[in-house]
VOBA-695703 format. One record per residue (C-alpha): x, y, z. Coordinates in steps of 0.1 Angstrom, whole numbers, m for minus. Example, Ala and Ser with C-alpha at 12.3 -4.5 7.8 and 13.67 -1.06 7.14 Angstrom:
BEGIN
<u:123, v:m45, w:78>
<u:137, v:m11, w:71>
//
This chain:
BEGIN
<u:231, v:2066, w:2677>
<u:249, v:2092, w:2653>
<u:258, v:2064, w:2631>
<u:220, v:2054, w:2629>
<u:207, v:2091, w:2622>
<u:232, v:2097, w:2596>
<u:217, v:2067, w:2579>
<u:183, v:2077, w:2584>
<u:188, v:2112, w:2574>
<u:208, v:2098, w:2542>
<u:177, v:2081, w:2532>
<u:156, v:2108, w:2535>
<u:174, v:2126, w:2517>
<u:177, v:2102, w:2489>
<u:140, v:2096, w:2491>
<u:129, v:2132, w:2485>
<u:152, v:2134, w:2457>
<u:139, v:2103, w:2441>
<u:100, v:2124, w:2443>
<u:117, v:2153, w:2433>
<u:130, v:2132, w:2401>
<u:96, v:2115, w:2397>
<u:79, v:2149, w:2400>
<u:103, v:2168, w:2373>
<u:98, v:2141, w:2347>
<u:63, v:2137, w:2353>
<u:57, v:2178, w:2348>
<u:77, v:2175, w:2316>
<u:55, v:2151, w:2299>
<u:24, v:2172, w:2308>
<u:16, v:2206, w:2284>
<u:21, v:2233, w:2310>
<u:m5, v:2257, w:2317>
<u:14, v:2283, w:2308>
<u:18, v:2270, w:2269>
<u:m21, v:2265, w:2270>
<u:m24, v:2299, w:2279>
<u:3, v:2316, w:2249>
<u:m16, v:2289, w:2221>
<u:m51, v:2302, w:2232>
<u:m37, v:2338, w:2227>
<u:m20, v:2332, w:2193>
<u:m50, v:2316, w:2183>
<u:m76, v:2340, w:2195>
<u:m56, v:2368, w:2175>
<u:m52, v:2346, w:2143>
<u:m89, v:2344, w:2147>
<u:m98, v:2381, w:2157>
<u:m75, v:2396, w:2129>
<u:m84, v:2374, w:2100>
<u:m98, v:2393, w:2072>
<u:m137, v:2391, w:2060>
<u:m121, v:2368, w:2030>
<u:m109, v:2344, w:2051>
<u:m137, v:2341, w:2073>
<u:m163, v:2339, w:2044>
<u:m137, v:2312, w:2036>
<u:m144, v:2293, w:2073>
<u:m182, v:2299, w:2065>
<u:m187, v:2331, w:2083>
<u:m200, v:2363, w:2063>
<u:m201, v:2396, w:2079>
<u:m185, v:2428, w:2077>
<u:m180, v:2435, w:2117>
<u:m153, v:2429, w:2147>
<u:m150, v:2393, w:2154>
<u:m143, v:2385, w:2196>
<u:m129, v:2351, w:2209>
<u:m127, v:2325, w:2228>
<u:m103, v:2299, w:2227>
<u:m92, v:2266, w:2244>
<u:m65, v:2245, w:2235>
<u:m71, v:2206, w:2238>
<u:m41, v:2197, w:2220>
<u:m9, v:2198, w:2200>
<u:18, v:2182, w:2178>
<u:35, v:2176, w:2183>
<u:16, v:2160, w:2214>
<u:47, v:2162, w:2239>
<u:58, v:2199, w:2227>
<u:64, v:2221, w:2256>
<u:75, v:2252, w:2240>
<u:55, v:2276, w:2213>
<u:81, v:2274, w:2191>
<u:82, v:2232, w:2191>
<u:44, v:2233, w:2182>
<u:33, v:2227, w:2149>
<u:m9, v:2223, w:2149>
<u:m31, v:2232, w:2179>
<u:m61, v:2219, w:2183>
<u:m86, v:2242, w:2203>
<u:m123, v:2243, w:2209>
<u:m135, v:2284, w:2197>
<u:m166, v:2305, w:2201>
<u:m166, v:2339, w:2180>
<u:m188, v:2364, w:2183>
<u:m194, v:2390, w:2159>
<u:m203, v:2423, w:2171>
<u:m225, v:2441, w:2142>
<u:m262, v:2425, w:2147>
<u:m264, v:2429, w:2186>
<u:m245, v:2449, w:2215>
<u:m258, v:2420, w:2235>
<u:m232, v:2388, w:2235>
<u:m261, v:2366, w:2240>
<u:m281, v:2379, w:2212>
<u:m249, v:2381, w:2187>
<u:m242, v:2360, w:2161>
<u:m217, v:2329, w:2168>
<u:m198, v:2303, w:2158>
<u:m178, v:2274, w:2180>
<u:m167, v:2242, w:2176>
<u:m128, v:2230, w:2172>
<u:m107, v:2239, w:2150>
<u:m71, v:2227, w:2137>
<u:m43, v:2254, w:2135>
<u:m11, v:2251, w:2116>
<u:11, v:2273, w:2134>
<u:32, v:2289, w:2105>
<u:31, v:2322, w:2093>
<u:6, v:2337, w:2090>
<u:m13, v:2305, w:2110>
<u:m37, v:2286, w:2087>
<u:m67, v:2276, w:2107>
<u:m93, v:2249, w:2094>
<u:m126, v:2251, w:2105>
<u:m149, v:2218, w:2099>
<u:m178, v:2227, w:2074>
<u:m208, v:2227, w:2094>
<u:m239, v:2207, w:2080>
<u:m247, v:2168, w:2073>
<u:m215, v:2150, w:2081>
<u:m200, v:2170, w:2106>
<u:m188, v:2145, w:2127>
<u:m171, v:2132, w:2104>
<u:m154, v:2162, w:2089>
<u:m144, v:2168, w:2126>
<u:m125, v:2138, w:2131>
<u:m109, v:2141, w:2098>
<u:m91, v:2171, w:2109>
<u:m84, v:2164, w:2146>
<u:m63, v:2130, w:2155>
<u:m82, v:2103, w:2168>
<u:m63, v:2108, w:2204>
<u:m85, v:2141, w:2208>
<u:m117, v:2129, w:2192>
<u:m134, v:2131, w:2227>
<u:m119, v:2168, w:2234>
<u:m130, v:2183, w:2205>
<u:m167, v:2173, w:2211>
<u:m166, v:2186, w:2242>
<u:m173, v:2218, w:2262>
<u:m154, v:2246, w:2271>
<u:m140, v:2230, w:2307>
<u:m131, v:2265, w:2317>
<u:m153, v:2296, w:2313>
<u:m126, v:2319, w:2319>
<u:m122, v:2326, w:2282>
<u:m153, v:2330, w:2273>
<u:m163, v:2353, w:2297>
<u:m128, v:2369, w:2290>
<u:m144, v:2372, w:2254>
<u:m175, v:2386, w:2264>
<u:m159, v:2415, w:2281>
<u:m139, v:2421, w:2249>
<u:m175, v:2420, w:2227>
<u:m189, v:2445, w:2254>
<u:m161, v:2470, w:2248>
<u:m162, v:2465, w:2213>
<u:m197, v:2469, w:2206>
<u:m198, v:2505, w:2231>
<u:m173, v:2520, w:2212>
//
């Protein structure tokens, strides 16, 4: 009888390592949540602190405070796991700019993806809106997140992280 729970007990033990094993290496092909969350942030801030220039440059005039919302869809490379492996991000955005309304609903906005080259300073391409932008889109997004970046925000955590932001902004 000892002899047989040894054995059984041995192969418990071996089985929960085995899941343990399968577990591990199937977290480390996965983008943690926890990178998601540090891209969105560099992101937002590349997009919150960049100069009236460079927005005019993404299409946007104004001379007020932009606010942000970002969510990341995707990287490269695509099995990075650290900030400091990624190169691009590719993120779905909704900026708000706070000098024609208090009101985030009645502000003026901007969303869609974006592609950012994580250097410094981070160089962010914004599809030109218009005729074609499908097409510009995909140009600037690989094909294995074309269906991400036409899609919406899945989480509404950031935006409504964003419209808290616009809210203090525009009472100050």
């Amino acid at each position: 009888m000892t002899e047989r729970r040894r054995g059984l007990l041995a192969a418990i033990v071996t089985l929960a390592g085995l899941v343990l094993a399968g577990v591990t290496l199937f977290a480390a092909r996965q983008p943690s949540s926890r990178l998601g969350e540090e891209l969105a942030a560099q992101v937002t801030l590349a997009l919150e602190r960049a100069s009236p220039g460079e927005h005019h440059a993404h299409g946007h005039g104004f001379d007020s405070r932009v606010v942000c919302a970002v969510e990341p869809f995707g990287v490269e490379p695509a099995d990075a796991d650290s900030l400091v492996e990624v190169r691009w991000v590719y993120a779905r955005h909704m900026c708000a700019i706070t000098g024609e309304s208090p009101d985030w609903a009645a502000s003026v906005r901007a969303s869609g993806p974006i592609a950012v080259e994580m250097g410094v300073p981070p160089r962010i391409t914004v599809p030109e809106p218009g005729a074609g932008y499908p097409d510009r889109v995909r140009r600037i997004i690989p094909e294995r997140y074309h269906e991400e970046a036409f899609a919406d925000f899945s989480d509404d955590a950031a935006i409504e992280a964003a419209r808290e932001r616009f809210a203090l902004a525009t009472t100050r």
